[in-house]
N, C-alpha and C positions, 0 to 999 in steps of 0.2 A: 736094180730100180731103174727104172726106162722113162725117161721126161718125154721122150716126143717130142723135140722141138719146143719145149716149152722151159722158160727159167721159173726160176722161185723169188718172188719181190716181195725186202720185207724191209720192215720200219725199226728204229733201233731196239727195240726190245724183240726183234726177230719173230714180228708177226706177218707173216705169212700170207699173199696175194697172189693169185696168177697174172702172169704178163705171157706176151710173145715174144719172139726171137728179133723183133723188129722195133726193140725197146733199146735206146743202147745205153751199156753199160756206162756207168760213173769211172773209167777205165783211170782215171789220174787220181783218184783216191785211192789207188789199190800200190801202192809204194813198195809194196815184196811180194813177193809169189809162195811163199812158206814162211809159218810161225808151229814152233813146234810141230810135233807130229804130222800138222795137217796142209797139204799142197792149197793154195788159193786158187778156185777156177775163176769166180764171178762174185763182183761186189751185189749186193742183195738190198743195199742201203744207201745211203748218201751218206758220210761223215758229218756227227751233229753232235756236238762235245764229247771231243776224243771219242765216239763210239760209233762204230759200227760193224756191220754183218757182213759174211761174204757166204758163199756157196762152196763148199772146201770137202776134200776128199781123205780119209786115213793114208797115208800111204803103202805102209803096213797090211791094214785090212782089208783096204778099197773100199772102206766103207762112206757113203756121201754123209754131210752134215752141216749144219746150220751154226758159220762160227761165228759168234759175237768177241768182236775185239775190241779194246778199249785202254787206253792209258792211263802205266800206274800214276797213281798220287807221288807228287815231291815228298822225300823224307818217306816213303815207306819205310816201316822198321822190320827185325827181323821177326817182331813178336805179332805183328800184323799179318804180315804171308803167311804166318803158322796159322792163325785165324782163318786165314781167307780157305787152307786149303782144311782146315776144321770143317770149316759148315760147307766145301765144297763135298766131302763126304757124306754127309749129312743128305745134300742134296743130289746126289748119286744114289739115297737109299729109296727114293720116292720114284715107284714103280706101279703106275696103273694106268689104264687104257686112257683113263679121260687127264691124264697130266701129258706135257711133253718131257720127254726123257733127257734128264741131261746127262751126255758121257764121259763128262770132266773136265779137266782145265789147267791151268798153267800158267806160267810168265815166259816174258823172252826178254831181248833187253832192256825192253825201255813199254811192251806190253803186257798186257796181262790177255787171258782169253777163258771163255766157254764153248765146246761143243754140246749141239743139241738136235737132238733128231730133228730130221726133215720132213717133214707132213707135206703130201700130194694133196692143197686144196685152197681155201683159202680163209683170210679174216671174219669173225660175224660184225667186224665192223665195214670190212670192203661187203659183204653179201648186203647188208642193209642198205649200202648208200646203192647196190645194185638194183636192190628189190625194193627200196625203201621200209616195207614192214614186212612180217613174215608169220604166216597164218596161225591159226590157234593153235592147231596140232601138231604143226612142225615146233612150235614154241613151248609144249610141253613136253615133247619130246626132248628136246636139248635144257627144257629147266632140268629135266630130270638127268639127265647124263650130269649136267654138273654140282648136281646134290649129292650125288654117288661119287665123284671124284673130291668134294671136299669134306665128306664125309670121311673119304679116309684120308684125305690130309691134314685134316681136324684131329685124328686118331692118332697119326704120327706127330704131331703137336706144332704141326705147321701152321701160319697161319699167312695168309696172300696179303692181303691189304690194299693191293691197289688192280681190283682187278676191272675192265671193262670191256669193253666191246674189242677191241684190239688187242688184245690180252686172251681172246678166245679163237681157237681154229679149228676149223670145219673139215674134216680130212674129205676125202671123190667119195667116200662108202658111209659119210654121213656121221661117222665117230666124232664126240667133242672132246675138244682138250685144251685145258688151261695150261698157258705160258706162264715166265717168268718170276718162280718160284725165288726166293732169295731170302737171305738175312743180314744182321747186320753188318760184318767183317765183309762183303760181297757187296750190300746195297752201296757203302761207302764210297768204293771205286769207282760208281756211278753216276753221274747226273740227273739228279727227276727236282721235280719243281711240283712240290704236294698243290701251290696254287691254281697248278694249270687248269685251265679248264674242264677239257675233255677227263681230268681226275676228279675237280669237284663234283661235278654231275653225278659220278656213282660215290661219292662219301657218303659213310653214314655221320647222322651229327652229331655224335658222342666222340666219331674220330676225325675231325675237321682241326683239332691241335695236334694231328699224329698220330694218336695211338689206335694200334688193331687188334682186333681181337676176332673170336670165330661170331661171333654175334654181329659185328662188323664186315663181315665175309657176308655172312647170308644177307642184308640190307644191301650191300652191292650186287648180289647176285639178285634180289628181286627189281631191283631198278635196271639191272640188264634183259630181265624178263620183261620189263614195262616196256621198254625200249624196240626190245622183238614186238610185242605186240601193236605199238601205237605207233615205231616209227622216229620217237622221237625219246627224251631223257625227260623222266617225272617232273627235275627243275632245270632250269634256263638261265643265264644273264650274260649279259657282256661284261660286266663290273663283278669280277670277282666277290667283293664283299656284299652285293647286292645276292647274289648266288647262295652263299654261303648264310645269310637272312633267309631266306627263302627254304633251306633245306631245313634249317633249326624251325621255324615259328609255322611255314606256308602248309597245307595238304596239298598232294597232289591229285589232279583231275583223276576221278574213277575211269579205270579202263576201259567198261560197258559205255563209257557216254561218246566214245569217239569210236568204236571197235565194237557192232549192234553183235556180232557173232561170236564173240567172246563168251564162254563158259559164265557164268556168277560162280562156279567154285575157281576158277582159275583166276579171276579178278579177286575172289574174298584174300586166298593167298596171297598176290603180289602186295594187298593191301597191308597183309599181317605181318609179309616181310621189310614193308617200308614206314612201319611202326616209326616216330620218334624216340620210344620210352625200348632198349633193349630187349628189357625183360616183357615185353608184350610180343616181340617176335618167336619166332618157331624154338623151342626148346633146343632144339640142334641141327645137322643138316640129316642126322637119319631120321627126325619130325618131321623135314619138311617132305623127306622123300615119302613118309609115311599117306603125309596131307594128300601130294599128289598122286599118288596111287588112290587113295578115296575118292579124289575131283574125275580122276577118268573114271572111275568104276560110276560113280554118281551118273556119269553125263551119258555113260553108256548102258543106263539101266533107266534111263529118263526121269531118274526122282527129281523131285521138286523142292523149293527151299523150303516150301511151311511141312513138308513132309521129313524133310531132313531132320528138321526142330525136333521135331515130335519124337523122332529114332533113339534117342538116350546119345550115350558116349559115342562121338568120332572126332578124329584128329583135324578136321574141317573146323576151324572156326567162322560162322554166322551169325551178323548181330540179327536176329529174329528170337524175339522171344515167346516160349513154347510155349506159355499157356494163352497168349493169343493166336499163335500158330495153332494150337489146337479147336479153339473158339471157330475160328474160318474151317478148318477141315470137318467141324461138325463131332467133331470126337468127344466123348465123352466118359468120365473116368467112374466107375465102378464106384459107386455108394453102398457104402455100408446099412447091413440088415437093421432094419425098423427092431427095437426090444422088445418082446412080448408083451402081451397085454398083463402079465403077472409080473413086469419088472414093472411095469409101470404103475400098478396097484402099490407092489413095496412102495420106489421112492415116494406116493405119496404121503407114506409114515412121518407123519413131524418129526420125530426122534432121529429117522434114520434121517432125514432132510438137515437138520441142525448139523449131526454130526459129517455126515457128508461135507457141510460147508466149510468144517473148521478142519477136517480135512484138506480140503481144496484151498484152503487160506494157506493152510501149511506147506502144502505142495506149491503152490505159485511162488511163497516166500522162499522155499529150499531153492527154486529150478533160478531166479531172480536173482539169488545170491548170488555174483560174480567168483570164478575158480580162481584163486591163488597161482602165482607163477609157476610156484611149486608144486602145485598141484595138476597143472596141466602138463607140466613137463613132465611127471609120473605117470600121469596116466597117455601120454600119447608116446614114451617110452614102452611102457607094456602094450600097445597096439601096436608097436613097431616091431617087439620081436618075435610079435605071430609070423606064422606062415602063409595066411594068407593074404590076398591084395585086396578083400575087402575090407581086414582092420588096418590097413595100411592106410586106405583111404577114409575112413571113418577115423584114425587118427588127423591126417590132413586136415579133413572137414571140420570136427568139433573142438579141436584142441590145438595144434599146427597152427593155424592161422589164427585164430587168438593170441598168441603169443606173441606174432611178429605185428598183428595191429594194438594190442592192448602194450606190448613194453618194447616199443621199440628202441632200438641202441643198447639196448643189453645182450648179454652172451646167451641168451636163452632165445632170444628175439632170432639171433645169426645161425644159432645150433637148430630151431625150426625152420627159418628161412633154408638151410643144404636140405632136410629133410622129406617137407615139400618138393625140393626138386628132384629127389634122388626117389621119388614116391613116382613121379612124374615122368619120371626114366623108366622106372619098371613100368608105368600103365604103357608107354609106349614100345617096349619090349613085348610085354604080352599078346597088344593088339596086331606086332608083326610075326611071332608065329604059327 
């Protein structure tokens, strides 16, 4: 691997900038020239609570890498390192083009360390302070790399939680890949401050007390895409709890209104993925990757949004409603044939009229009567173990979702609610092969 004259400058979580050779090193924080297996060439970082990065080589292998070194905690116990080197396997298993690889790690006397591949390139948060925003296309391209890289880290049961602009690297050949993968026995050893700023900006606000989840992932990653697009962070403040109001209660500005060449399917997305309500955002990150593969195809077959409407099922969601959408496109829906002139002679029979009526009493009464819990759970059970994804959904429709708005908090309510989604899963399986 051949730098050119060039070093690798990186921030404590070992995100990754180009500098020149005329940058000079932080040479007195660099206290030893080897920890464990790996020689130290160049500090990569400044020292900022007990951590930081150097530029270090295998010595063994010769192979270059990106070391984060950091001090252990007082009182480490034995049952802790067993921890730390637990989920550092763990996180040795996570191997895909858009993650950065880590090659392991260790203690020495008094440190602990990670290696982790070296990427030729730089931050997409040094690119944006470079560029300041960064075009449509390039910004769906990299949503997409990183819908396919937490896709499968979502898969492996990873989950990031704190990811953002700094947290992402851009390698010279245009590959994206998320850093700083961790868990808890690893995160420990570490310093972060959930208040900081540059982390609130991408919180989703269901995890602003902490907690992440993959639904959590993708709302950071559509406010990283907001960011690409406009330049800036959906929300804003100097006052931490002022910030943190703002992400729970505020909307943010539509991306079309500052960005006139932005896609409307690539705004509808970032829209869907910076949802407040979880369960309004993208079903998973292979939805979203779904979505966006529909937003390029749209944009590159020039359909239109009242035309979209009118399409039936796409994984694009548009608030446009179709039967005004179709009202403006002129469309018109197929009416049913006039009866003969000899049905029409029948019904004027009194007889058949009367009985007809009491008919039609009894049928409004029958359809009127509300179905039994029990009864809807029967019967969207026997559509669910058809074969095919029409009773699947025609379960979902007339019965599934009854259940979870008519009894909610009951076990029948939770058992249609997995149902529903797992119906949701197949339509999105289907529509990708």
């Amino acid at each position: 691997m051949k730098l050119s004259g060039i070093l690798w400058n990186t921030s404590c979580t070992h995100c990754l900038r180009r500098t020149t050779q005329t940058d000079s090193p932080d040479t007195d924080n660099m206290v030893k020239s080897r920890i464990g297996p790996f020689a130290l060439e160049a500090p990569l970082s400044k020292s900022k609570n007990g951590c930081q990065v150097f530029r270090a080589i295998h010595l063994e292998q010769k192979k270059l890498a990106a070391l984060r070194v950091f001090t252990i905690p007082m009182g480490m116990t034995p049952e802790s390192r067993e921890a730390f080197a637990s989920q550092l396997e763990q996180l040795k298993q996570l191997r895909h083009r858009g993650i950065v690889r880590c090659y392991g790690g260790g203690f020495d006397t008094q440190s602990a360390f990670l290696a982790y591949e070296l990427v030729e390139g730089e931050s997409l948060l040094s690119m944006l302070r470079r560029r300041d925003r960064l075009p449509w296309e390039t910004t769906l391209d990299y949503c997409q790399q990183l819908a396919e890289a937490f896709q499968y880290a979502h898969q492996m049961g990873w989950v990031h939680g704190r990811l953002r602009p700094e947290k992402v690297l851009i390698s010279e050949q245009g590959v994206v890949k998320v850093q700083d993968w961790r868990r808890t026995a690893i995160s420990s050893m570490i310093t972060n401050d959930p208040n900081r700023r540059s982390q609130l900006q991408y919180t989703a606000p269901e995890s602003l007390e902490g907690d992440a989840d993959e639904k959590s992932d993708l709302y950071a990653l559509g406010a990283a895409t907001y960011t690409m697009l406009t330049g800036r962070p959906p929300f804003d403040a100097h006052d931490p709890q002022e910030l943190r109001r703002a992400i729970e209660q505020d909307s943010p500005e539509p991306v079309t209104a500052s960005v006139f060449d932005c896609p409307v399917w690539l705004n509808a997305i970032v829209e869907q993925l910076l949802a407040k309500d979880p369960q309004q955002r993208h079903f998973s990150a292979t939805a979203l990757q779904l979505a966006l593969k529909e937003a390029q195809r749209r944009q590159n077959e020039g359909v239109g949004v009242l035309q979209h409407a009118t399409s039936g099922f796409s994984p694009l969601q548009m608030q446009v409603d179709r039967d005004e959408a179709e009202k403006v496109l002129g469309i018109k829906r197929k009416k049913k044939k006039k009866k003969r002139q000899s049905d029409e002679n029948f019904l004027e029979n009194a007889w058949v009229l009367v009985g007809g009526l009491i008919l039609a009493v009894g049928a409004i009464a029958w359809f009127l009567w509300p179905l039994s819990e029990s009864t809807l759970r029967s019967r969207s059970e026997a559509l669910l173990a058809s074969e095919s994804s029409l009773d699947w959904n025609d379960a979902r429709r007339d019965y599934l979702q009854q259940l979870v708005d008519r009894f909610p908090g009951t076990n029948s309510a939770e058992w249609a609610q997995e149902k529903i989604e797992w119906v949701e899963a197949r339509n999105i399986e289907r529509a990708m092969e």
